[in-house]
C-alpha positions as YAML, in Angstrom:
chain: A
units: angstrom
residues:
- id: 1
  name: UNK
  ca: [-6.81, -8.25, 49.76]
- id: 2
  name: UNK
  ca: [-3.38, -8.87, 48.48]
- id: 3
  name: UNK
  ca: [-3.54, -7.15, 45.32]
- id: 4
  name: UNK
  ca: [-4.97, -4.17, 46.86]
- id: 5
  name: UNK
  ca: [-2.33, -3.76, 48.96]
- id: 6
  name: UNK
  ca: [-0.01, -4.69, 45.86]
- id: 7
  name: UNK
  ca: [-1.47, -1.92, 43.75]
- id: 8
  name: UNK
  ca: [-1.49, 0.51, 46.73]
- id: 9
  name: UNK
  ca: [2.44, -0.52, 47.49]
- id: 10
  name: UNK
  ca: [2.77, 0.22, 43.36]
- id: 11
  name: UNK
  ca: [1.15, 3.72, 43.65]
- id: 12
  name: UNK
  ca: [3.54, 4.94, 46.72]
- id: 13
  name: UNK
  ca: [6.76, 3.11, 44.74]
- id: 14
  name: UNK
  ca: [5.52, 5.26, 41.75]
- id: 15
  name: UNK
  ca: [5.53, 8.19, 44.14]
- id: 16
  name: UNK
  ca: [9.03, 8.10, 45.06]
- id: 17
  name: UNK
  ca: [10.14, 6.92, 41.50]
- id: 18
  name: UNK
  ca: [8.62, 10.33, 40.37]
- id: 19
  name: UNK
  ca: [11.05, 12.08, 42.78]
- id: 20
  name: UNK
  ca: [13.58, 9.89, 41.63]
- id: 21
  name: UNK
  ca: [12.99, 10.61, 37.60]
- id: 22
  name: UNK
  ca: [13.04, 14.60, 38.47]
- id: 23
  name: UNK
  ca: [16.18, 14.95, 40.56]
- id: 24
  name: UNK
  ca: [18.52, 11.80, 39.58]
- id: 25
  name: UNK
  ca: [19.76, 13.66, 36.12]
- id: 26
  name: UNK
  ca: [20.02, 17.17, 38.08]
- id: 27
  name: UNK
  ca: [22.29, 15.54, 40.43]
- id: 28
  name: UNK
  ca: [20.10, 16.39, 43.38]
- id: 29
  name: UNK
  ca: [19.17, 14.33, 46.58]
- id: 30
  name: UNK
  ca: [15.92, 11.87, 46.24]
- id: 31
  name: UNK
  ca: [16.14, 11.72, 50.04]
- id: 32
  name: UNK
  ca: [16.99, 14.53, 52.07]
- id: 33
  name: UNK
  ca: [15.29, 17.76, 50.13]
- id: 34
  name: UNK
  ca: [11.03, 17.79, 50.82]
- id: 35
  name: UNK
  ca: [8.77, 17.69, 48.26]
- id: 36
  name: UNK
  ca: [8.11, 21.39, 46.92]
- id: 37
  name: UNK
  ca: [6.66, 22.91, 43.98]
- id: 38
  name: UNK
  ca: [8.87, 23.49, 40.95]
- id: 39
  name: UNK
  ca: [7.92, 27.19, 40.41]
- id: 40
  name: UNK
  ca: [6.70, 28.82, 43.64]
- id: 41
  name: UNK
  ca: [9.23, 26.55, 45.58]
- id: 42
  name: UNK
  ca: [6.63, 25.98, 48.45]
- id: 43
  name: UNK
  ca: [6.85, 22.57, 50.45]
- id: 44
  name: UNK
  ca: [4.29, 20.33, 49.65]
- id: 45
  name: UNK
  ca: [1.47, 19.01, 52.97]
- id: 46
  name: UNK
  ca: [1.31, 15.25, 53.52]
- id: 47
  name: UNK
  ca: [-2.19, 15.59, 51.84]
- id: 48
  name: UNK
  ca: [-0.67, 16.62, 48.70]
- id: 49
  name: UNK
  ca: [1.64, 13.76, 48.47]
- id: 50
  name: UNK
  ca: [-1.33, 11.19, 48.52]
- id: 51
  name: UNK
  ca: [-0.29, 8.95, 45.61]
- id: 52
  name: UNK
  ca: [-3.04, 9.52, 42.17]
- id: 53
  name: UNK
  ca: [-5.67, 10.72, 43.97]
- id: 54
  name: UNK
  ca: [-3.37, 14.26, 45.42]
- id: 55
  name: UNK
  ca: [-3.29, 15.71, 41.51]
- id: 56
  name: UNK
  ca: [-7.12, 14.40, 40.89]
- id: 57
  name: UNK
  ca: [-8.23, 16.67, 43.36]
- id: 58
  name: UNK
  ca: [-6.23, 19.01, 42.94]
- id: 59
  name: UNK
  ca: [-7.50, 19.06, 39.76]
- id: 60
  name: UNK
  ca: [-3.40, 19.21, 37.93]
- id: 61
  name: UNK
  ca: [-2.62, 22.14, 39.46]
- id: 62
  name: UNK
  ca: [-0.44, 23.49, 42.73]
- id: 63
  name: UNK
  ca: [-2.21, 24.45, 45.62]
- id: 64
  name: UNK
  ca: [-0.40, 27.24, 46.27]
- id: 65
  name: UNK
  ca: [0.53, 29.15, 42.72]
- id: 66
  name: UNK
  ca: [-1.68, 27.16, 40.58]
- id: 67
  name: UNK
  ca: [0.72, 26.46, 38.43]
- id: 68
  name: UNK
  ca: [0.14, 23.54, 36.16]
- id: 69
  name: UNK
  ca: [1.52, 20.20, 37.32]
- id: 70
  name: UNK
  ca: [2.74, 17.64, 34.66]
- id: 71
  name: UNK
  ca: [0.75, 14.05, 34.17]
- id: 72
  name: UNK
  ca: [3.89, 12.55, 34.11]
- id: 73
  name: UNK
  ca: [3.53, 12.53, 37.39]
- id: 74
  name: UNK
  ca: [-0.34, 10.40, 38.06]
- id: 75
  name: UNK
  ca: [0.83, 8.33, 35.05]
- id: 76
  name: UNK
  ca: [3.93, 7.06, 36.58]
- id: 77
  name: UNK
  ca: [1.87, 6.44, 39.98]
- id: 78
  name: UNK
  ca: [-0.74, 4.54, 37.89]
- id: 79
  name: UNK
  ca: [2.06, 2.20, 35.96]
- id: 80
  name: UNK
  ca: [4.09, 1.79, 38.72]
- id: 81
  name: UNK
  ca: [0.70, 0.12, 40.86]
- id: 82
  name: UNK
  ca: [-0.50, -1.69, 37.49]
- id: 83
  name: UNK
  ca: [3.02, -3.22, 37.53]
- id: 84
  name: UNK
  ca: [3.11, -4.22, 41.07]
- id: 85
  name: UNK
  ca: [-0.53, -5.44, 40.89]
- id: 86
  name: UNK
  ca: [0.39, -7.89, 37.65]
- id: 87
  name: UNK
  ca: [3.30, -9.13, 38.86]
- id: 88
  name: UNK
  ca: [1.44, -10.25, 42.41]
- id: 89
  name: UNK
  ca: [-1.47, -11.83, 40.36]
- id: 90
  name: UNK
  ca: [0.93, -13.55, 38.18]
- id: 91
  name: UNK
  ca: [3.58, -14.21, 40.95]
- id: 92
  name: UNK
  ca: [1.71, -14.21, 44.26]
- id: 93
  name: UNK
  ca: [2.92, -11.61, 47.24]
- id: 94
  name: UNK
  ca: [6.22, -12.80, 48.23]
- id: 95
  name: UNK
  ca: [10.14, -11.55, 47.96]
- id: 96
  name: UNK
  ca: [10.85, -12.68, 45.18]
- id: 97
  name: UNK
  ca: [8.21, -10.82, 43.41]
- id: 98
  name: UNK
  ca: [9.07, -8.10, 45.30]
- id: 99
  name: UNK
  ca: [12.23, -8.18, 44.04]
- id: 100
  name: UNK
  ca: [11.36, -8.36, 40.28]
- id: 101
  name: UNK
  ca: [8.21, -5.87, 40.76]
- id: 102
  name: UNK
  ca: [11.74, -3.43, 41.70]
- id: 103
  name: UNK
  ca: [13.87, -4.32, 39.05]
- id: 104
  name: UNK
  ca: [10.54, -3.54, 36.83]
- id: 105
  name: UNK
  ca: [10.05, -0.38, 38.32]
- id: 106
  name: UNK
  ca: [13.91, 0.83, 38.08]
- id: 107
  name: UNK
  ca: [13.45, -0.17, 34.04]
- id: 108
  name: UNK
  ca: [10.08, 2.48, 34.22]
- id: 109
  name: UNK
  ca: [12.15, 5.23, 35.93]
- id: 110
  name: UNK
  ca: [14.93, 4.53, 33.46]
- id: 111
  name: UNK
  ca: [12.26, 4.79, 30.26]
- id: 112
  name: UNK
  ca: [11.55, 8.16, 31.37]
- id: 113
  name: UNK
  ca: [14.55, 9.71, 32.28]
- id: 114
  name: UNK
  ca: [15.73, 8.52, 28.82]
- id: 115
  name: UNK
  ca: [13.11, 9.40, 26.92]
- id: 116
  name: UNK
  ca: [12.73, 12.93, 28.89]
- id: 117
  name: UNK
  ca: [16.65, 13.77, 29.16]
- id: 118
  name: UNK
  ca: [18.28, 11.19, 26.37]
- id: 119
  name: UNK
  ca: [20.74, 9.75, 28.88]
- id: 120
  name: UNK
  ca: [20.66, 6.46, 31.31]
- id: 121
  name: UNK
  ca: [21.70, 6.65, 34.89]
- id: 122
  name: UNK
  ca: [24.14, 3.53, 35.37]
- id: 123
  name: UNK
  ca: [23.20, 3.74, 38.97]
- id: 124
  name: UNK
  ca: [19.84, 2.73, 37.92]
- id: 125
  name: UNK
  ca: [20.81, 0.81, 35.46]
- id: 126
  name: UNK
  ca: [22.93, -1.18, 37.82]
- id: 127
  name: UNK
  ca: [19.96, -1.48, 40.91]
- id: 128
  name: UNK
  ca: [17.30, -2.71, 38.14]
- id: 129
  name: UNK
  ca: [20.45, -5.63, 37.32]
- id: 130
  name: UNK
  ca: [20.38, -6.68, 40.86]
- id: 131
  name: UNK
  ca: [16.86, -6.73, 41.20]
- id: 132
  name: UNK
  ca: [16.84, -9.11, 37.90]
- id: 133
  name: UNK
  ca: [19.64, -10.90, 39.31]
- id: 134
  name: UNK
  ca: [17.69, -11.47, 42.86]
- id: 135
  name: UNK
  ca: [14.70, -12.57, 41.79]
- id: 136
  name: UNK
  ca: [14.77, -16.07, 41.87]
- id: 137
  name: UNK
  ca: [13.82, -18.86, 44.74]
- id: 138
  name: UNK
  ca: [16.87, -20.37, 45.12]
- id: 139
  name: UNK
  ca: [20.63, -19.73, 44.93]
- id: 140
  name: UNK
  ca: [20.87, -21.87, 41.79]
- id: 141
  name: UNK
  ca: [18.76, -19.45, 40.24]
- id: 142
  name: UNK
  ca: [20.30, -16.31, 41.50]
- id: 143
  name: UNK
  ca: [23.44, -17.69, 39.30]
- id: 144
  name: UNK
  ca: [21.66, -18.73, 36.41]
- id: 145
  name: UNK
  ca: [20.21, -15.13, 36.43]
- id: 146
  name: UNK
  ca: [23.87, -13.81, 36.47]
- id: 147
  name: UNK
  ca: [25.00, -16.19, 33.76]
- id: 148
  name: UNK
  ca: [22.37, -15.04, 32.01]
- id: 149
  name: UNK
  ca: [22.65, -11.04, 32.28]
- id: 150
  name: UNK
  ca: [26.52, -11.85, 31.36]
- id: 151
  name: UNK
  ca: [25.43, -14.01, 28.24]
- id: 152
  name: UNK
  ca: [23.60, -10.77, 26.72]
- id: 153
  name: UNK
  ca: [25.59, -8.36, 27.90]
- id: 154
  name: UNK
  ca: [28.52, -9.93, 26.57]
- id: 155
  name: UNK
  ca: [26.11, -10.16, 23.46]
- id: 156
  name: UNK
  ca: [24.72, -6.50, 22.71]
- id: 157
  name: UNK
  ca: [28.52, -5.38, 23.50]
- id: 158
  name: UNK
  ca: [29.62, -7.02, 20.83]
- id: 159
  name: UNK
  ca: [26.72, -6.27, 18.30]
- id: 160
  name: UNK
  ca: [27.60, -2.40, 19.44]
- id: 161
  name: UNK
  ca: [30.92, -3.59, 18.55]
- id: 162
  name: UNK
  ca: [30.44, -4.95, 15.13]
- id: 163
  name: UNK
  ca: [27.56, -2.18, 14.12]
- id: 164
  name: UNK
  ca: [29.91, 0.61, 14.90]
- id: 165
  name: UNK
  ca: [32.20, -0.40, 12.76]
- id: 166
  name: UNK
  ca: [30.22, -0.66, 10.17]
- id: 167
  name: UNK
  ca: [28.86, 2.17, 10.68]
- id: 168
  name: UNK
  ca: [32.24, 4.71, 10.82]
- id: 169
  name: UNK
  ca: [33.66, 2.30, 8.21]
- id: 170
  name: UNK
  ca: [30.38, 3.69, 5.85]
- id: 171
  name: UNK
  ca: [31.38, 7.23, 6.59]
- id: 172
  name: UNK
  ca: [34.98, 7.06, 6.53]
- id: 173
  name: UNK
  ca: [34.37, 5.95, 2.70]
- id: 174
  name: UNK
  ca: [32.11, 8.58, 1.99]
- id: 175
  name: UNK
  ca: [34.47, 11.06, 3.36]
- id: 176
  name: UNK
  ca: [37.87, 9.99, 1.46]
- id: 177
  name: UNK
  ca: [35.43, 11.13, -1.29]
- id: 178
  name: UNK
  ca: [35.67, 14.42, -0.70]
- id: 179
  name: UNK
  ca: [39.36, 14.61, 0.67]
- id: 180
  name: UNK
  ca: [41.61, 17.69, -0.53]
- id: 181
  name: UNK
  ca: [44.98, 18.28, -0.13]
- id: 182
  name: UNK
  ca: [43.87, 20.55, 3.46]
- id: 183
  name: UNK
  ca: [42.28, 17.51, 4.63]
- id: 184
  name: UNK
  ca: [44.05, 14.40, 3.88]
- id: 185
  name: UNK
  ca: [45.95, 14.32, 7.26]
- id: 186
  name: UNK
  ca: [42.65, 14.96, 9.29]
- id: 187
  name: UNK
  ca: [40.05, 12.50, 10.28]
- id: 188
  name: UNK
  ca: [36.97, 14.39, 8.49]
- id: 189
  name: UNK
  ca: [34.69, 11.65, 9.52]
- id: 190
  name: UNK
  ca: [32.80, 11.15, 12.84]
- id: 191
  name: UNK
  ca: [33.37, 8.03, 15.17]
- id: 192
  name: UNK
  ca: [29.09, 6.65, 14.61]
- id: 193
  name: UNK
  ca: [27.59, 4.49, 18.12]
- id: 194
  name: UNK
  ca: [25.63, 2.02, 17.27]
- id: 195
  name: UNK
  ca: [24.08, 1.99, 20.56]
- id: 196
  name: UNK
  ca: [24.87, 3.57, 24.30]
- id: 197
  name: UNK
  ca: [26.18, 1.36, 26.87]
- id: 198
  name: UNK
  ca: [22.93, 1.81, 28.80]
- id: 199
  name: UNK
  ca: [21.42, -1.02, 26.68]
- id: 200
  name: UNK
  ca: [23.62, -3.12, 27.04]
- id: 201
  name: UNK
  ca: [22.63, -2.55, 30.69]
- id: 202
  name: UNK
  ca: [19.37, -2.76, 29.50]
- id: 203
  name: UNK
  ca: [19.71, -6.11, 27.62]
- id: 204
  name: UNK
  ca: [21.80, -7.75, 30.97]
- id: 205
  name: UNK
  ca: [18.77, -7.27, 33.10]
- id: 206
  name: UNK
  ca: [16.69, -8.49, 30.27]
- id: 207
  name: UNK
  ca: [18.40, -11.43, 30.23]
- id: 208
  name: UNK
  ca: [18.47, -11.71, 34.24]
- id: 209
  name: UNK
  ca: [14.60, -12.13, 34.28]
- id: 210
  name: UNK
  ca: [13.88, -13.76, 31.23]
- id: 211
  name: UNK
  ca: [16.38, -16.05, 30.22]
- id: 212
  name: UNK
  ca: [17.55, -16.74, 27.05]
- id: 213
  name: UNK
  ca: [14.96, -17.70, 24.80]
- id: 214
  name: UNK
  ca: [12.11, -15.15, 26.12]
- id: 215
  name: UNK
  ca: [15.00, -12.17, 26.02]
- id: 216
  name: UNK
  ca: [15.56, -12.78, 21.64]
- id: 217
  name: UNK
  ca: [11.72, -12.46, 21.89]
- id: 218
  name: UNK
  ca: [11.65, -9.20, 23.63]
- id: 219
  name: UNK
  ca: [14.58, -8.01, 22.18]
- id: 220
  name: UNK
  ca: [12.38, -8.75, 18.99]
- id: 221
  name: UNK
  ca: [9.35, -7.45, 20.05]
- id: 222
  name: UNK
  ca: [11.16, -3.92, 21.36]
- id: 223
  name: UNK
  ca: [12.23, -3.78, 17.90]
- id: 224
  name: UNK
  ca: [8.51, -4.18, 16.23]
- id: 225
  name: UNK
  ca: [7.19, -1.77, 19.09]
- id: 226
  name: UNK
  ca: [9.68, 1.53, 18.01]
- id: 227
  name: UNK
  ca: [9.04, 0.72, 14.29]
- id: 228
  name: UNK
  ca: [6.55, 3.02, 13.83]
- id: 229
  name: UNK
  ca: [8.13, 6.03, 15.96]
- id: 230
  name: UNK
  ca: [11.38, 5.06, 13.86]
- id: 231
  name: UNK
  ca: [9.58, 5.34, 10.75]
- id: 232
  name: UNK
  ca: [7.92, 8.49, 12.44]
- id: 233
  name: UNK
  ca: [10.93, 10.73, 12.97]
- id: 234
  name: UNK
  ca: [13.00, 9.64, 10.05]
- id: 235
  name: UNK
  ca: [12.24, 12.67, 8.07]
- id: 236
  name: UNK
  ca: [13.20, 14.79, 11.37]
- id: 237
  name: UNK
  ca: [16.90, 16.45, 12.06]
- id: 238
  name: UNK
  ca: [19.72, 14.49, 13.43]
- id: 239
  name: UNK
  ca: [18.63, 15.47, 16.65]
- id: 240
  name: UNK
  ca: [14.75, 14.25, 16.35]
- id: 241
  name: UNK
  ca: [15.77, 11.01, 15.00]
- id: 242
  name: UNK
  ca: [17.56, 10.21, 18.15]
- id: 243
  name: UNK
  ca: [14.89, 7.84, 19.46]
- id: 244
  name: UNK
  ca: [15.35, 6.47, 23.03]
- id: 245
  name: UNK
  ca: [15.65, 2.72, 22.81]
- id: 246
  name: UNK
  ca: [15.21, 1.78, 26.37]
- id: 247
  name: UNK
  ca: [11.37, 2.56, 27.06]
- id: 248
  name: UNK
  ca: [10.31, -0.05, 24.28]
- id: 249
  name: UNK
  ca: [13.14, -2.64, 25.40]
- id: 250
  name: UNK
  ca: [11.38, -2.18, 29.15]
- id: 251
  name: UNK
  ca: [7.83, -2.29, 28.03]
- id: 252
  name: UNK
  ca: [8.49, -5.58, 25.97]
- id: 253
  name: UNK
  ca: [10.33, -7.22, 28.47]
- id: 254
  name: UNK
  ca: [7.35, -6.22, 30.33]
- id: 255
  name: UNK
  ca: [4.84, -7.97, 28.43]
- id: 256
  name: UNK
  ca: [7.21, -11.24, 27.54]
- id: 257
  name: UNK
  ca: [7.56, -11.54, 31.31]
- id: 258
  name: UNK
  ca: [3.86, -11.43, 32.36]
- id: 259
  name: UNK
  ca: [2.96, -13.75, 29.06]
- id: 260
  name: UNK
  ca: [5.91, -15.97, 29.60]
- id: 261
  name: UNK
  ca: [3.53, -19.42, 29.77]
- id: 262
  name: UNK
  ca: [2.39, -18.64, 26.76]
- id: 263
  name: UNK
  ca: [5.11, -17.57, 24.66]
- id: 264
  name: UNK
  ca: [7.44, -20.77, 25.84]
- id: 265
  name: UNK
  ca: [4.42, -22.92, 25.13]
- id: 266
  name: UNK
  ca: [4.18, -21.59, 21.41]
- id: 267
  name: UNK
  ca: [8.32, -21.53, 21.04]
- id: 268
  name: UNK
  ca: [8.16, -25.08, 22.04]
- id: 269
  name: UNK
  ca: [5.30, -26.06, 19.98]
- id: 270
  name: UNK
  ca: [6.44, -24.60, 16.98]
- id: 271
  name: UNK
  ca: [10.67, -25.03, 16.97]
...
């Protein structure tokens, strides 16, 4: 009974997350604007808010204009009540899981806005931290989970750090290459990221839930699951080779978390 209502509690969270997702990076209100139809504009009935099962029988499509409706929007539903349901059978149906099943949810919401819009919310980014951070049983383990999220964000802040300058340090050579005597008092050479400040975000609320050894696994992990799209779009413009890194960091925190038994069992069998 429990993980019926846990899945049902994930479907309705994936509900609002959708909302979330669609009007966060347009700046507009999650709260006070009703749900409506994004070409005829007509509010949406109660019945056609009904978690999954509303665009099933609707069959995609609005019931007004019958204008398509994306399956971003049943898919998110669906993850968001396979999350909730995992994380009760692994966790039981208490706060604390309550409060990781949110931080989980913010870090789906988070995957799609970047991979949708290239860009990461730091209000999000800060409410899936807090989450991580609140999860534990005890207040000892609320600050280990802080100690923690500071340990990696201090980390990936200085990897963007070091990688960056590496990085502009490899162009600025290539550049003096070409200098002329129009040019030698410019910078002709652009300032390269390594990586946004939403992962380091990202990596402090990795760190939160998992700890220290489990987050180098996911961190690893993340980095075996975007191989192939990385190897995918390197032949792409500048512009498709942008991959969003936060969706895979999520998902392998994801499994890491759920398989955490396991994984420490092996690490400590094996180093």
């Amino acid at each position: 009974m429990e993980l019926t209502i846990a899945f049902i509690l994930g479907l309705l969270f994936g509900s609002f997350l959708n909302v979330v997702i669609l009007r966060l990076p347009k700046d507009e209100s999650v709260v006070f604007v009703n749900s409506h139809c994004l070409k005829c504009k007509n509010s949406l009935k109660p019945w056609h808010n009904i978690p999954l099962f509303s665009w099933i029988l609707l069959r995609g499509k609005c019931a007004f204009c019958k204008s398509s409706i994306s399956a971003q929007y049943p898919i998110i539903e669906l993850l968001s009540g396979v999350i909730v349901l995992s994380l009760a059978a692994k966790m039981g149906f208490n706060l604390p899981a309550l409060f990781i099943a949110c931080s989980f949810l913010t870090l789906l919401g988070l995957s799609m806005i970047d991979f949708r819009y290239k860009m990461v919310p730091d209000s999000l980014n800060l409410l899936a931290l807090l989450f991580a951070i609140l999860g534990a049983w005890s207040l000892s383990g609320v600050m280990l989970n802080f100690q923690n999220a500071l340990l990696f964000a201090g980390g990936f802040t200085l990897l963007r750090f070091a990688l960056s300058y590496i990085l502009t340090s490899s162009a600025h050579r290539e550049a003096k290459k070409t200098i002329t005597s129009w040019t030698k008092n410019y910078h002709t050479y652009p300032f390269i990221e390594a990586m946004g400040e939403g992962d380091i975000m990202v990596a402090a609320t990795m760190g939160a839930l998992l700890g220290v050894k489990l987050t180098l696994v996911a961190i690893f992990l993340s980095a075996l699951l975007a191989l192939p799209v990385m190897l995918f779009v390197a032949r792409g413009t500048r512009e498709e080779q942008r991959v969003p890194f936060v969706p895979f960091l999520a998902a392998a925190t994801f499994i890491v978390y759920i398989y955490d038994s396991a994984i420490m069992s092996y690490i400590e069998a094996n180093y």
